[in-house]
C-alpha positions in Angstrom: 100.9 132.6 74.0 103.2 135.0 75.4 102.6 139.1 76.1 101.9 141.6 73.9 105.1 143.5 73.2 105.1 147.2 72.0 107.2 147.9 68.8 107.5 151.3 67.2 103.8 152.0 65.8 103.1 148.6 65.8 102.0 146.1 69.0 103.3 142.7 68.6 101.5 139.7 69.6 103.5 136.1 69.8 101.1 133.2 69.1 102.2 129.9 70.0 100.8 126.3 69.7 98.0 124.9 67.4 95.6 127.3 66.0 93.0 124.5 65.3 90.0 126.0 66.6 90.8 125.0 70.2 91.4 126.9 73.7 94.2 128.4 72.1 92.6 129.6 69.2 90.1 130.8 71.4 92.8 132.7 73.7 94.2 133.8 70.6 91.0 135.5 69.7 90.0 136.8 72.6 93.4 138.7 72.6 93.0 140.1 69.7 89.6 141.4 70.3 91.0 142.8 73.7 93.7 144.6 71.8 90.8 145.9 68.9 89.0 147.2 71.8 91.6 149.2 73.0 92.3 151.1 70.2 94.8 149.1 69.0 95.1 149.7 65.0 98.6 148.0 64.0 99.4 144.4 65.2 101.7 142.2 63.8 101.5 138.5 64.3 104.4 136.6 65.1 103.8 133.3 64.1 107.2 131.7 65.1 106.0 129.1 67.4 102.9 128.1 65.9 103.2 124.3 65.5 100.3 123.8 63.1 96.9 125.5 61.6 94.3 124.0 60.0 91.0 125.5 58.1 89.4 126.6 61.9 93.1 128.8 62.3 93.0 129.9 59.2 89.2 131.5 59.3 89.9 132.8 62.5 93.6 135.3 61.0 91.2 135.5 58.3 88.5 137.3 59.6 91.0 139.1 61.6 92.4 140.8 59.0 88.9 141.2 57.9 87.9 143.3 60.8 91.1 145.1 61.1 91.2 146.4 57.5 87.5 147.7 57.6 88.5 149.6 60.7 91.5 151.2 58.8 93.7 149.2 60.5 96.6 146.5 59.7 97.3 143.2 61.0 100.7 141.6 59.5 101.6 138.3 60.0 105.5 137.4 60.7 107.9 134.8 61.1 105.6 132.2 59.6 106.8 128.5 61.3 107.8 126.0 58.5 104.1 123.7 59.3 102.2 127.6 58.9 104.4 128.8 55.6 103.3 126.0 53.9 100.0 126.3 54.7 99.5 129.7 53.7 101.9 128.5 50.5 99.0 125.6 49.3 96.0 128.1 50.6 97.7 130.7 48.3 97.2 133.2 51.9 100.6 134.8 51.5 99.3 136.3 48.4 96.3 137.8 50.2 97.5 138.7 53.9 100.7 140.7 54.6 103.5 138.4 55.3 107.0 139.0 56.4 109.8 137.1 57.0 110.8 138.9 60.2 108.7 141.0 62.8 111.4 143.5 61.8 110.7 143.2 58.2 106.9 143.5 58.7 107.7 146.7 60.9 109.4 148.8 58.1 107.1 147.6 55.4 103.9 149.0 53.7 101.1 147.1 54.2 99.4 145.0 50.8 95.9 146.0 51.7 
């Protein structure tokens, strides 16, 4: 998982690997709840190099998104891997959570939720 990168209102967090309830779904989380903690209200997810997500991933962007809309906030998830797209395709998730195409996209977009 790379750095946090600032992007207009929004901070952008690259996830890489397996989100399969693992160390790097824990590091994963644990960033997130950093960023959550420092006020951070706006995060898009780039999802680019995510390899593969199974149901322990899925809870874990879920409840994200959870806890970022009942503190006003907004997480959007972008550039969705081929392996994570059709996940979120089967789980019918792209009709619930805000995805984009492009971080870009998801930047100059209004969120669903």
């Amino acid at each position: 998982m790379d750095g946090v990168q600032g992007s207009g209102t929004y901070m952008v967090l690259p996830i890489s690997g397996k989100l399969m309830g693992g160390p790097e779904t824990s590091d994963f989380s644990s960033k997130v709840s950093e960023l959550q903690s420092e006020g951070v209200g706006k995060l898009i997810l780039d999802l680019s190099a995510v390899q593969w997500i199974n149901s322990a991933g899925i809870g874990v962007l879920v409840g994200w998104f959870v806890s970022f809309r009942n503190r006003n906030g907004t997480i959007k998830f972008a550039n969705l891997s081929p392996k994570v797209a059709e996940v979120f395709a089967i789980t019918k998730l792209n009709t619930v959570l805000d995805v984009y195409e492009s971080v870009e996209a998801a930047q100059k977009s209004k969120s669903k939720s």
